[in-house]
N, C-alpha and C positions, 0 to 999 in steps of 0.2 A: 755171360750174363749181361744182359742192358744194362745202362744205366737210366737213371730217369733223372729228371728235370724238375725244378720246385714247380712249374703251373704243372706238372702232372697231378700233385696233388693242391691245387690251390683250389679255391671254393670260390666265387665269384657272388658281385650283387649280394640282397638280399638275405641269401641264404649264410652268410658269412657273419651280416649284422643278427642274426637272429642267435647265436652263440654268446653264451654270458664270458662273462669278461676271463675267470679262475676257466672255462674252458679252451676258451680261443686263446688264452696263454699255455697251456696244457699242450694244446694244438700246434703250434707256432713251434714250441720247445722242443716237441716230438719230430718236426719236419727238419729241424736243426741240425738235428744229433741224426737224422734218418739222410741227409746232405752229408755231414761229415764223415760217418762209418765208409758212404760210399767214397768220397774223397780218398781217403785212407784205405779202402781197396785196392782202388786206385794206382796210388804211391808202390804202395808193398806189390801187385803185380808187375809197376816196371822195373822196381827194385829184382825183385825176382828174378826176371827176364834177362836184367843187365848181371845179375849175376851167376847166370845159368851159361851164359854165354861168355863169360871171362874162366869161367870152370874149362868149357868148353876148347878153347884159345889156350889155354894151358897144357890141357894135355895132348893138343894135338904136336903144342912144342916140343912134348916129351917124347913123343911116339915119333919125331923127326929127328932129333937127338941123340 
């Protein structure tokens, strides 16, 4: 899965000022927490990863032993 980038969703110029203040807070708050989930994807798949692979490292010790 991509990741995406805060100007992917960013709104430029004009069209940004035309947003009342309770939505472009709304807005702001959602792109936050939509940055963080992914962050936290992130993390937990290299977590994953590094643990899939000491799994891994482990029984290959057994199966030499």
């Amino acid at each position: 899965m991509p990741g995406f980038a805060m100007s992917d969703f960013s709104m430029s110029g004009p069209s940004l000022r035309r947003l009342d203040p309770e939505r472009y807070r709304r807005r702001v708050q959602l792109l936050a927490e939509m940055a963080e989930a992914q962050s936290l994807r992130t993390r937990v798949a290299l977590r994953r990863a590094r643990m899939d692979r000491l799994r891994e490292i482990i029984a290959e010790r057994k199966r030499i032993a």
